[in-house]
C-alpha positions, 0 to 999 in steps of 0.5 A: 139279460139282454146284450143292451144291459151288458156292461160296456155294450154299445150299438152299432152304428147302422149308418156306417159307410160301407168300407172302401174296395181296397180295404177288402182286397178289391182291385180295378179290373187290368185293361184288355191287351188290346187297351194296354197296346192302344195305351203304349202307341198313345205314348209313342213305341210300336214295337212296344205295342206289338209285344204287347199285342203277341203277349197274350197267345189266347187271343187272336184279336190281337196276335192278328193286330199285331201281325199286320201292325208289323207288315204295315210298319216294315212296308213303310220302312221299305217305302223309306228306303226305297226312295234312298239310293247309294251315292256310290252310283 
């Protein structure tokens, strides 16, 4: 007997959508650890960037963007400080 005669049978339908991607588990892809950086100094803290940017130590890129983030900002506190004197004088 074919499965049509079976009692309670039903085509299926050969039209259906296909299930959306968190349905089977998917997840968007997490931004490179440069993206993530690039996205926290948009929001205001350096120093949380730089964190970001030495988090991961395969990536060289980005220990390097960091490192000289880091000099550029000290050389700019230095620059501040320096235009400062002590009223002591």
């Amino acid at each position: 007997m074919p499965p049509s005669q079976w009692l309670g049978f039903f085509d299926p339908l050969t039209d259906a959508p296909p299930p959306h991607p968190s349905e089977w588990g998917a997840v968007p892809p997490v931004p490179s650890v440069i993206e993530q950086a690039m996205e926290e100094r948009r929001h205001g803290s350096r120093k949380t960037a730089f964190s970001i940017l030495e988090s991961d130590p395969n990536d060289d890129l980005a220990a390097s963007l960091a490192s000289f983030g880091q000099m550029i900002e000290a050389d700019e506190e230095g620059v501040e400080n320096h235009g400062k004197s002590d009223s002591s004088d």
